[in-house]
N, C-alpha and C positions, 0 to 999 in steps of 0.2 A: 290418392296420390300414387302416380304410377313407378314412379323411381325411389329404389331407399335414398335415404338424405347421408351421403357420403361422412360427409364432419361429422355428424353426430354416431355412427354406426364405429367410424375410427375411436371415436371416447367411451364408447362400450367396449370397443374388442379391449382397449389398452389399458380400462378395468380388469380384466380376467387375470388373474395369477396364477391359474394353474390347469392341467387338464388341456387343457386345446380347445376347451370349448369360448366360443365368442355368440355375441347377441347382436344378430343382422335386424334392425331397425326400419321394418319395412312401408311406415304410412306413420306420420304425427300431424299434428296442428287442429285438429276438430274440436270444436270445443263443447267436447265431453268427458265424462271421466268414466273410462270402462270397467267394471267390475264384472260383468258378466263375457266367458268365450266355454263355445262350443265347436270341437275337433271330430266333426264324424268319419273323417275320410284325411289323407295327407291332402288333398284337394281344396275340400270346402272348408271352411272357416266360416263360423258365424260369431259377433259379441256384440253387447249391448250394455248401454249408459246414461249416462244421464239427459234432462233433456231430450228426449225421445229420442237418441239416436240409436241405429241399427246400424249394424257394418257386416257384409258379406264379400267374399271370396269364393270363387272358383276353379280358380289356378292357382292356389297351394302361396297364396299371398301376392301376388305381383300386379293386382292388381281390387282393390277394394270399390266396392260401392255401398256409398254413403246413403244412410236412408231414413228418413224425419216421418214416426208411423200418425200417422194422420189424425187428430184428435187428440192425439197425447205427449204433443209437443213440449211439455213440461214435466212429464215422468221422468223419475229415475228407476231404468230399468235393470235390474239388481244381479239379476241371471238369465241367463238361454240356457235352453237345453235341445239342440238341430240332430233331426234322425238323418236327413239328407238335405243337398242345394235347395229343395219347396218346403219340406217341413220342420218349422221351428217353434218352439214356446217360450214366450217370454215374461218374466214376471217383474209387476210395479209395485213397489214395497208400499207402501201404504196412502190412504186417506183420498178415493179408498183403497184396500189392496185389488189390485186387478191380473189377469191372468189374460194374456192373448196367442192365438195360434193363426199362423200362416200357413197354407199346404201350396203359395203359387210363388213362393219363391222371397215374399216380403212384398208384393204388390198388396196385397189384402190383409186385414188381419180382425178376427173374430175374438168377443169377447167369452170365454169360456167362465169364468168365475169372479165373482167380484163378490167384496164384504167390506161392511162400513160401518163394522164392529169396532168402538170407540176401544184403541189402543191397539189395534189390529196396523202388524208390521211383519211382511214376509220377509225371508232371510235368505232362502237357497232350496232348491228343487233340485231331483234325481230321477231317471227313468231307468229299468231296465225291463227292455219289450216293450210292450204296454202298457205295463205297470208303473204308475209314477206315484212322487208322494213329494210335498211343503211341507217344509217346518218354517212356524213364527215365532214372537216373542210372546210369554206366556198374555192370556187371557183369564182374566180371576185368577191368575196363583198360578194354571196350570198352561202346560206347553200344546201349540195348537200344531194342529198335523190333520192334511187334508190328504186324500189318495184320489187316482184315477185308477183304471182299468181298462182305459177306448184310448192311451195314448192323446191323453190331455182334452179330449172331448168333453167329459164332464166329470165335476169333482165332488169328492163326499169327506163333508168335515169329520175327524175320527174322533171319537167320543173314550180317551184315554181315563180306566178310572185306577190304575197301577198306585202304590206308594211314588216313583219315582217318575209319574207325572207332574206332581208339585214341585215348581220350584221356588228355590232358596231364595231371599231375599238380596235384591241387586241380580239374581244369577238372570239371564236373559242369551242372546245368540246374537252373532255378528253378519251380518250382510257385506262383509267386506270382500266374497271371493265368490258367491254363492257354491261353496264347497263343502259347508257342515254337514254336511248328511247324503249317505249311500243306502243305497237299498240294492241288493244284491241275492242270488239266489243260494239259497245254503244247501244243507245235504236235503235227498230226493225232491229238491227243486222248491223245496221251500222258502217264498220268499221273506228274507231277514231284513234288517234297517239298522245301520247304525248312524249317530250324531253325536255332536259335541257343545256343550255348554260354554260361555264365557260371562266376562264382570267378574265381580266381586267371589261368585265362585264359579271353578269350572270341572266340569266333568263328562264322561263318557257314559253313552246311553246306548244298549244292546237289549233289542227285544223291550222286556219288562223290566231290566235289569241295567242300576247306574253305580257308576265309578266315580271317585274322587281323581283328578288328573293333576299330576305332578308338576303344574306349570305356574307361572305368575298369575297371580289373580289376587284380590282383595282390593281392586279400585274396577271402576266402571269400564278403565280403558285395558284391562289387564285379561289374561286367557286363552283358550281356544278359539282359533278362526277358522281352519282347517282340517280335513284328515284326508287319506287317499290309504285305498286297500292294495295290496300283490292281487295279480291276476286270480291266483288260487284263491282268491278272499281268506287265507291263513296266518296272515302277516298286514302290519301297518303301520301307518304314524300319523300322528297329532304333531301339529303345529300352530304358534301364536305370540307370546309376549304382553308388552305394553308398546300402544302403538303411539302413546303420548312420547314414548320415550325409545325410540325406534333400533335405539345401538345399542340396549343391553342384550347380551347375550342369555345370560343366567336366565336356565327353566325355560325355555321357548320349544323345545322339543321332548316329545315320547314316545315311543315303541311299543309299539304291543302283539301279543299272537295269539290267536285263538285256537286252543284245545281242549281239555276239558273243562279248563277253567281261562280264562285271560289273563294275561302276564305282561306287565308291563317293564321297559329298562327305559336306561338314560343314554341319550349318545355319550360317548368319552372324550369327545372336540363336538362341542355346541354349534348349533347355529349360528352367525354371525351377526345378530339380533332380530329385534321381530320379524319375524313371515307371517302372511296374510293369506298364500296358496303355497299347497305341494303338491306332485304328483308322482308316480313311481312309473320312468322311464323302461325299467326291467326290474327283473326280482332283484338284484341288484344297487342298478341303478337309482336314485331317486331325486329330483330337484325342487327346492324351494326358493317363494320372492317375495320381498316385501317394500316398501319404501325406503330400505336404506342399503338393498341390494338382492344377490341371487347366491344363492349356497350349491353346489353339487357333493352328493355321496354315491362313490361309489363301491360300498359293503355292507348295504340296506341300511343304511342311514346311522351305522355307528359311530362314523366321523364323516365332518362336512369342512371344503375347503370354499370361500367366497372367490369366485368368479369374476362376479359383475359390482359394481357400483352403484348400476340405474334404478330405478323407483319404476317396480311395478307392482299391479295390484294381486292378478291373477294367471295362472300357467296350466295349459292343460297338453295331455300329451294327444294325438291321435289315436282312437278306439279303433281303425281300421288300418292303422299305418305306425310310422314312428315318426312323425313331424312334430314337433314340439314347439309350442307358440305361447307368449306372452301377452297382456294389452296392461292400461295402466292410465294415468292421467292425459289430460288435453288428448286424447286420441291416439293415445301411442299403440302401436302393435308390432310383435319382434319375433322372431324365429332364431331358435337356438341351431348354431351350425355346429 
């Protein structure tokens, strides 16, 4: 769709309460529901949804193409992760789980992993370089995590044998933003991983090493969906809820900083209930969304004022720029002005 739809872009901005910030509504109506977007540049936009649809951008939104990946007309595809406009990875959360890579733009696309390991359910994927890594929902008890090293070429299931590879009963991961899990490089280049747990219990997983998270959990729909690092990877947040129950506020956010030890607080003005994605605009800055609206902080996430109104799923900022973009159900994709 090459023009925002005017009415509807007017009932976002006149959601917003504060801040100046409004949600320009650049493409709806497809029918899919996006959980996956990938911001490599203020330019290119890539997300991906259910139904095998693909959606790519050029022009920094203004104009999308639509794209049904051939053979897997029926997937839901849970996350992308685009280095540039030709190369992108996307991943089909299960049965079976599949992993595919394009380098010509979304014309082609190769099957790089595939598993049809009964209970096998991908969640969210992370690159930094060539280095990538999946997390799914546990297998036997324990949490599955595959890595690349050829930039999604080929994948090697990790054979985690830690205490806090087992997980708790009910505890599992959410596919709902593919944003649980960063992998990032720590001091002298060493590359770290962190993720987050949800369900009945939820917690934060660093290296070898898990936390208990200060959030709603104790039902299936309850927990982490989220987290997003500072540029420095020395600061962060976790975000989540009940998404059965989308307007409670209470325990949906946490903070945390890494020093010698990890430190968690509480925002002092909550969330405006469940988020499903956040990401950190500046050290500063940081924005979350979820199905029953959009939160902006801006004093790293000590307090958040609601915005927006709209239902979206997932928010990523641009890696090479500051364009910040949304997608969400039936096809929606929006760009925060």
């Amino acid at each position: 769709m090459k023009k925002p739809i005017l009415f509807f872009v007017f009932f976002l901005s006149g959601a917003g309460v504060s801040l100046g910030q409004t949600i320009k509504l650049l493409t709806q109506g497809q029918p899919t529901s996006i959980r996956g977007l990938s911001v490599p540049n203020d330019s290119t936009i890539w997300a991906s949804g259910s139904k095998g649809f693909v959606a790519k951008s050029v022009d920094g939104g203004q104009r999308f193409r639509w794209l049904l990946v051939a053979g897997y007309e029926e997937r839901d595809f849970r996350d992308i992760e685009a280095i540039d406009s030709s190369t992108a990875i996307i991943m089909a959360v299960a049965e079976p789980a599949i992993i595919l890579k394009t380098t010509d733009g979304g014309k082609s696309w190769n099957k790089v992993f595939e598993d049809s390991t009964k209970g096998m359910f991908l969640d969210a994927m992370d690159f930094n370089g060539n280095q990538g890594v999946v997390v799914g929902d546990p297998i036997d008890g324990k949490v599955f995590l595959a890595q690349t090293n050829d930039l999604g070429n080929t994948w090697t299931i990790l054979k985690e044998g830690n205490e806090c590879s087992k997980l708790k009963e009910g505890e599992a991961f959410f596919a709902s933003s593919g944003s649980n899990i960063i992998q990032y490089s720590g001091m002298q280049d060493r590359r770290k991983r962190i993720f987050v747990s949800g369900g009945k219990i939820s917690r934060l997983f660093l290296d070898e090493t898990c936390y208990s998270l200060p959030l709603q959990q104790g039902q299936n729909s309850t927990g982490s969906n989220s987290l997003d690092m500072s540029t420095s990877h020395r600061k962060g947040i976790v975000v989540g809820g009940d998404f059965s129950r989308d307007k409670i506020s209470d325990s949906t956010a946490v903070l945390f900083s890494l020093k010698k030890r990890i430190n968690f607080s509480i925002p002092k003005i909550p969330l405006h209930g469940y988020r499903s994605s956040v990401a950190y605009i500046s050290t500063k800055k940081i924005i979350a969304c979820g199905t029953s609206g959009v939160d902006f902080s801006t004093n790293g996430g000590k307090t958040w004022k609601l915005i927006n109104e709209g239902s979206f799923h997932v928010v990523k900022k641009s890696r090479a720029g500051t364009a910040v973009f949304f997608a969400g159900a039936k096809g929606r994709i929006g760009k925060l002005e």
